[in-house]
C-alpha positions in Angstrom: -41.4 -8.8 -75.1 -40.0 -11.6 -76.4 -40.7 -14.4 -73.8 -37.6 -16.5 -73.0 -37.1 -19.6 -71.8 -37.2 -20.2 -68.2 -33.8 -19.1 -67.0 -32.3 -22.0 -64.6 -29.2 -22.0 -63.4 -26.8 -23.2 -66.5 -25.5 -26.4 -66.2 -23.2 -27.9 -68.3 -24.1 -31.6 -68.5 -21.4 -32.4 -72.0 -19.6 -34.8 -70.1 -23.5 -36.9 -70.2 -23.8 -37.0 -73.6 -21.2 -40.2 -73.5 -23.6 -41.4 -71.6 -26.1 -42.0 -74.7 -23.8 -43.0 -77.0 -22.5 -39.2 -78.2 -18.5 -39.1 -78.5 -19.1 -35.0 -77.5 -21.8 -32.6 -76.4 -24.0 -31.6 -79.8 -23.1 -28.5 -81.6 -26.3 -27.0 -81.6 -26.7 -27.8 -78.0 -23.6 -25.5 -76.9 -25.2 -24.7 -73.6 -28.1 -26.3 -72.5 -30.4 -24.8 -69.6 -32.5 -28.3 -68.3 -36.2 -27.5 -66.9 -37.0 -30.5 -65.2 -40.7 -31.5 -65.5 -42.6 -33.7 -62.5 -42.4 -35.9 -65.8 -39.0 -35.9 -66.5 -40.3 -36.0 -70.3 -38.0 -33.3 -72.4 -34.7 -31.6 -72.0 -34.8 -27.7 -73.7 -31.9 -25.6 -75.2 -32.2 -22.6 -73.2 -31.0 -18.9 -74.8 -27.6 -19.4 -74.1 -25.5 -17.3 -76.7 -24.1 -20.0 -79.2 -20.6 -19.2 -81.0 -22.9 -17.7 -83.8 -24.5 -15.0 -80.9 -27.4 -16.6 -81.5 -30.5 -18.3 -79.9 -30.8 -22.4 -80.3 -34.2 -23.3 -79.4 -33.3 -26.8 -80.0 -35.5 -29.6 -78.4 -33.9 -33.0 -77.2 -36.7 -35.7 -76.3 -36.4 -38.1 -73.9 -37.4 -40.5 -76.4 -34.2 -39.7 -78.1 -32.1 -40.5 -75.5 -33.8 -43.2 -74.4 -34.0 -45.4 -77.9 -29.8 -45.3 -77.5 -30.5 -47.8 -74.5 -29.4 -44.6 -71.7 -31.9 -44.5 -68.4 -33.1 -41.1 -68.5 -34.3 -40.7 -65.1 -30.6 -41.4 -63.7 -28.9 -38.5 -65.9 -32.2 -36.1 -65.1 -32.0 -37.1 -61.4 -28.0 -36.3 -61.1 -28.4 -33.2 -63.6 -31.3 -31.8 -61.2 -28.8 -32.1 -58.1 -26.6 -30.3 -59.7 -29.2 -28.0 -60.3 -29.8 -27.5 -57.1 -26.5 -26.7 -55.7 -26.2 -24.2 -58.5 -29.4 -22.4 -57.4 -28.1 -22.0 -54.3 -24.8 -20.7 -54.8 -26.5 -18.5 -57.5 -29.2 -17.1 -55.0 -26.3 -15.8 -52.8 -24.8 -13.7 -55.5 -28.2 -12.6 -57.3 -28.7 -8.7 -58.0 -31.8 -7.8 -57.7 -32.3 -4.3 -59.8 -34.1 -2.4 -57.2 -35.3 1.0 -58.7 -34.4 4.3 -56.9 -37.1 7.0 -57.8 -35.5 8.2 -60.9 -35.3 4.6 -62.4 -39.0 4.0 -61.5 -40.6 7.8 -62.9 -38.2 6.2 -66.5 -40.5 2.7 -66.4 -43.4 4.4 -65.7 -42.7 6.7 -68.6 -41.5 3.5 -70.8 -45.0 2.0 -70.0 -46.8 4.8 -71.0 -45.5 5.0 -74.2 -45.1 1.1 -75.2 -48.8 1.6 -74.0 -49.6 4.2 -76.5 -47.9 2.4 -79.0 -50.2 -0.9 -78.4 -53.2 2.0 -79.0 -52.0 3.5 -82.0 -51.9 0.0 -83.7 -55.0 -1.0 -82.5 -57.5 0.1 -85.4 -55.4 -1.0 -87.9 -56.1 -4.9 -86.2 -58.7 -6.3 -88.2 -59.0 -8.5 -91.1 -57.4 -7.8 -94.6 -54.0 -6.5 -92.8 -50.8 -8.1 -93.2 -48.9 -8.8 -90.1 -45.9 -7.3 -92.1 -48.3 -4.2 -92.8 -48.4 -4.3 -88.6 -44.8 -4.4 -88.0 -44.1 -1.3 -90.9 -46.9 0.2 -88.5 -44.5 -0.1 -85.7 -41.3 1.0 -87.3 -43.4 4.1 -88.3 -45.0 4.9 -84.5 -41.5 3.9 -83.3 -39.4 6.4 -85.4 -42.0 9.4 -85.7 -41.7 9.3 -81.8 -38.0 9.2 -81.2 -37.8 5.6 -79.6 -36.3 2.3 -80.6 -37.7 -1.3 -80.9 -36.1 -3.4 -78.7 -36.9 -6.7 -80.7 -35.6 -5.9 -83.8 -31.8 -7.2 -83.7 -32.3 -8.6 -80.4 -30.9 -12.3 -80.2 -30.8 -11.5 -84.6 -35.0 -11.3 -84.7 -35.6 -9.6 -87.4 -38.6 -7.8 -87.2 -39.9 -4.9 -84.6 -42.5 -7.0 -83.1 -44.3 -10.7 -82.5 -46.9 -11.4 -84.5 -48.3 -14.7 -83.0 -51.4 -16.1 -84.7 -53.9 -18.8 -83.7 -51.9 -22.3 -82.9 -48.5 -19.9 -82.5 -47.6 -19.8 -78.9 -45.3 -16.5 -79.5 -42.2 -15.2 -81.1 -44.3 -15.0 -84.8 -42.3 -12.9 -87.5 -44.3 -10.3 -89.1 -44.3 -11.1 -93.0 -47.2 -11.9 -95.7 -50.2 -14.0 -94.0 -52.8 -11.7 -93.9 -55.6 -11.5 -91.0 -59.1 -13.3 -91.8 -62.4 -13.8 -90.0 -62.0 -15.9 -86.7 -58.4 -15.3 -86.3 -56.8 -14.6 -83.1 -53.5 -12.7 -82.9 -51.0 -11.7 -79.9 -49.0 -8.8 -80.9 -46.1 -8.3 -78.9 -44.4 -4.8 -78.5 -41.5 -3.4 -76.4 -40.2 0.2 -76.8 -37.0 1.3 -75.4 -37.7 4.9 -74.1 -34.4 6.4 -72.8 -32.9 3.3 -72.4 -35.4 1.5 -70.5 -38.2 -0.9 -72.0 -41.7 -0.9 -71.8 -43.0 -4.1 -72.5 -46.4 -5.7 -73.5 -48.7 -8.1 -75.3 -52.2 -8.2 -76.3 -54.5 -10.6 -78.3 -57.1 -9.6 -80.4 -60.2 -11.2 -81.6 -60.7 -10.9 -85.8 -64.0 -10.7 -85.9 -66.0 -13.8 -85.3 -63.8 -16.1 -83.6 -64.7 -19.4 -82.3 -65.8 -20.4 -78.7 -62.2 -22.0 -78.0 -60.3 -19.2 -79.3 -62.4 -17.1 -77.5 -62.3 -19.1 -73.9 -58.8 -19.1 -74.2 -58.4 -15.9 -74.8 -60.5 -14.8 -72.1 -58.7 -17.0 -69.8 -55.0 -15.9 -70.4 -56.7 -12.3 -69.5 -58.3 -13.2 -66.8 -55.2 -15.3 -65.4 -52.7 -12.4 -65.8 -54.9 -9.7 -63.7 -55.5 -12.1 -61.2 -52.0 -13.3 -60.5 -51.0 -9.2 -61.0 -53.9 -8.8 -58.0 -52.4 -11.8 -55.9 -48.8 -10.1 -55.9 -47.7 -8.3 -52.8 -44.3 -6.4 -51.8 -41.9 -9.1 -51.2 -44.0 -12.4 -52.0 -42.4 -15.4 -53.6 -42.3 -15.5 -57.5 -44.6 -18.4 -57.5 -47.1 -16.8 -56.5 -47.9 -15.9 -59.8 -48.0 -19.6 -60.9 -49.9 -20.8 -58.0 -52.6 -17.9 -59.0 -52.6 -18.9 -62.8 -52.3 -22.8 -62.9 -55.1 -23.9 -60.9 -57.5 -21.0 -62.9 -56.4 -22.1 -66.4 -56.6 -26.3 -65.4 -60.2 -24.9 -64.2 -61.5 -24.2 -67.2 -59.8 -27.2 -69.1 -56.7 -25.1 -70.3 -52.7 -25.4 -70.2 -50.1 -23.3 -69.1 -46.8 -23.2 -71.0 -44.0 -23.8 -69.4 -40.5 -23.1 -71.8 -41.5 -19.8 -72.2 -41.6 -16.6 -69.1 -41.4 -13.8 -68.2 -38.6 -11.8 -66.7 -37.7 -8.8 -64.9 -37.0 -5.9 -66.9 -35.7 -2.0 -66.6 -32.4 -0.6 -68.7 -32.2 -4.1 -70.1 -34.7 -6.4 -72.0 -34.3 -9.5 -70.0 -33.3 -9.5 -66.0 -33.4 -11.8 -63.1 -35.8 -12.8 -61.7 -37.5 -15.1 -64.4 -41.0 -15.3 -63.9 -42.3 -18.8 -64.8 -46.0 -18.8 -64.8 -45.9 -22.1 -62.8 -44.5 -22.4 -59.2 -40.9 -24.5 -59.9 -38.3 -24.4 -57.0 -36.4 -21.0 -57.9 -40.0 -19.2 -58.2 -40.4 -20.4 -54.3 -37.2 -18.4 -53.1 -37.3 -15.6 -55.5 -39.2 -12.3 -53.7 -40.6 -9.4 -55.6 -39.6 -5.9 -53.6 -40.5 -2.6 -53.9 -39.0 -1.3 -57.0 -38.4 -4.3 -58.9 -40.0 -4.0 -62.5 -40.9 -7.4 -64.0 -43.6 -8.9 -66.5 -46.7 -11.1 -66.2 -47.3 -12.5 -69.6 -49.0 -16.1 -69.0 -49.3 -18.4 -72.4 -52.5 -20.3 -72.4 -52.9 -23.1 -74.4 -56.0 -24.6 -75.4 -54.9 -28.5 -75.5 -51.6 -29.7 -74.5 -48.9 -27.0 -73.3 -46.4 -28.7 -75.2 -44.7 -26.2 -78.0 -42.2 -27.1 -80.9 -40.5 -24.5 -82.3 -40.1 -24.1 -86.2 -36.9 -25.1 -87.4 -36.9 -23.2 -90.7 -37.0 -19.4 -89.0 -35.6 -20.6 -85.4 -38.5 -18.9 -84.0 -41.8 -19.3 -84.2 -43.5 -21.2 -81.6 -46.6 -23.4 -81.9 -48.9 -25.7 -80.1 -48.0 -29.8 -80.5 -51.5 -30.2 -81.5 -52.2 -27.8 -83.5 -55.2 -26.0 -81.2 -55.1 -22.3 -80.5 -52.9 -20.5 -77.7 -53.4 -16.9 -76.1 -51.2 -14.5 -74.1 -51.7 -11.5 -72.6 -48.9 -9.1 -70.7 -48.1 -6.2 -68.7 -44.8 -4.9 -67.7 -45.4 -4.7 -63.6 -43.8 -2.7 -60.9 -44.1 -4.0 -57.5 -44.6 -0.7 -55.0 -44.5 -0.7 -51.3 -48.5 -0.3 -52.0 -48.4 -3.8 -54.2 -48.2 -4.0 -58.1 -48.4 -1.0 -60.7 -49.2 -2.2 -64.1 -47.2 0.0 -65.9 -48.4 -0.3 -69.6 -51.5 -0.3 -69.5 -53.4 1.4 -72.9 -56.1 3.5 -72.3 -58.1 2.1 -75.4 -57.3 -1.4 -74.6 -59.4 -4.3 -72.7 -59.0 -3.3 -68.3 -59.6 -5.7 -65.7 -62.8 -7.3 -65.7 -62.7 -7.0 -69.7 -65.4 -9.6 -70.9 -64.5 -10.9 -74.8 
């Protein structure tokens, strides 16, 4: 899939960075997108296209701003109102891609075969492979079958699918590491099939694993089939984050928050965004009958806070190092309730037990 961050309204705050001692807005911060945490503790560079066409998952810290003398709260508080009128002016004019039958027989059919896909790759998961071994595995699926891989190229990624491993939260390039005993690895996988995307993620267990890795696992699992089960036609967005937040904090895990889902169907990334925690715009965003979307929790196993490396632009790990899952289904919502649309036939189902 390629999780993006949480797309807010975009607000262009330049004319603030005088405010901490900046004579202009920073280059690689050409348009920010602000998620504003209950702690007010970190400002995000959202996927806004930079003059390069390219993605700037740049971090400013409040602690940055704060040791050139600036109070923090007072910009965050005025840049959240702004927010806020933005939202609504936004929610007036938001499409919604509502599926006639056509579109949603095409999704179903894109499910299938990202699905299949996931399947073929499966055996080939275990330790001694290279995750570049798994991505030439993908190319070859990919091409035998007449589709097209709708990561590689996307935003300039350069591989054909996500090869996250242990402490990486998601976006990992395929390349040399090779798979050992007690790794865990999220492979991430969208096909486009006719133009429209199936979209999925799965992590698997290399043999042995340890109790953590495994706990987490099982919980970003077991937190994406029961916020798919608490879905209903036309329910708020948040109540996929009201379903998982409480079950992960249960069992002593965090919920990342930079990274969502998104609504999908002739193009990768759609309104609505799908934040696996309830924010404001989850709260007024509705899921109807033939919206397709995806459910794709990150679970982290100590703090949710991610850094991004700065030598690929991509990867995403855990602050502290510890070990983060993910699971994900591309969804539809039906006038019955939700129809998980990739699931593999090989793969782990509901009730799945690690």
């Amino acid at each position: 899939m390629l999780p993006h961050f949480d797309v807010r309204p975009r607000c262009q705050i330049s004319h603030e960075w005088g405010k901490i001692g900046l004579k202009s807005e920073p280059r690689d911060v050409s348009v920010l997108r602000t998620i504003v945490s209950p702690w007010y503790d970190t400002l995000w560079d959202g996927p806004g296209m930079s003059a390069e066409g390219g993605l700037g998952p740049n971090r400013v810290t409040a602690a940055a701003i704060q040791s050139r003398g600036t109070d923090l709260h007072s910009i965050l508080s005025k840049t959240d109102a702004r927010i806020e009128g933005k939202m609504t002016g936004m929610l007036q004019k938001q499409r919604r891609l509502i599926l006639n039958q056509q579109g949603q027989d095409a999704m179903r059919r894109a499910g299938r075969v990202n699905a299949s896909l996931m399947d073929y790759i499966r055996p080939h998961v275990k330790a001694g492979i290279t995750t570049g071994r798994i991505d030439e595995l993908v190319v070859q699926w990919t091409s035998d079958n007449g589709h097209t891989a709708a990561t590689l190229g996307y935003q300039n990624f350069p591989k054909s699918c996500c090869t996250s491993l242990n402490e990486v939260i998601c976006h990992g390039i395929p390349g040399d590491e090779e798979l050992k005993e007690g790794d865990i690895i999220n492979i991430d996988v969208t096909t486009i099939v006719d133009g429209w995307h199936g979209d999925q993620s799965e992590t698997f267990l290399i043999g042995q694993v340890s109790d953590e890795k495994k706990a987490v696992t099982q919980c970003a699992f077991d937190c994406m089939h029961l916020a798919i089960e608490a879905l209903t036609p036309g329910c708020t967005v948040s109540k996929i984050g009201e379903t998982i937040v409480p079950e992960a904090h249960r069992r002593g895990f965090s919920v990342v928050r930079e990274y969502v889902g998104h609504g999908l169907g002739k193009q990768f990334h759609l309104d609505p965004s799908i934040p696996h925690f309830p924010n404001r715009q989850s709260r007024i965003d509705r899921l109807f009958p033939g919206m397709c979307f995806t459910v794709e929790p990150m679970i982290n196993a100590g703090t949710r806070y991610a850094r991004c490396d700065k030598a690929d632009g991509w990867t995403v790990r855990t602050k502290d190092g510890r070990p983060s899952a993910q699971f994900e289904h591309t969804v539809m919502m039906t006038e019955d309730g939700p129809e998980i649309l990739t699931q593999c036939n090989d793969g782990p189902h509901k009730g799945h037990q690690f």
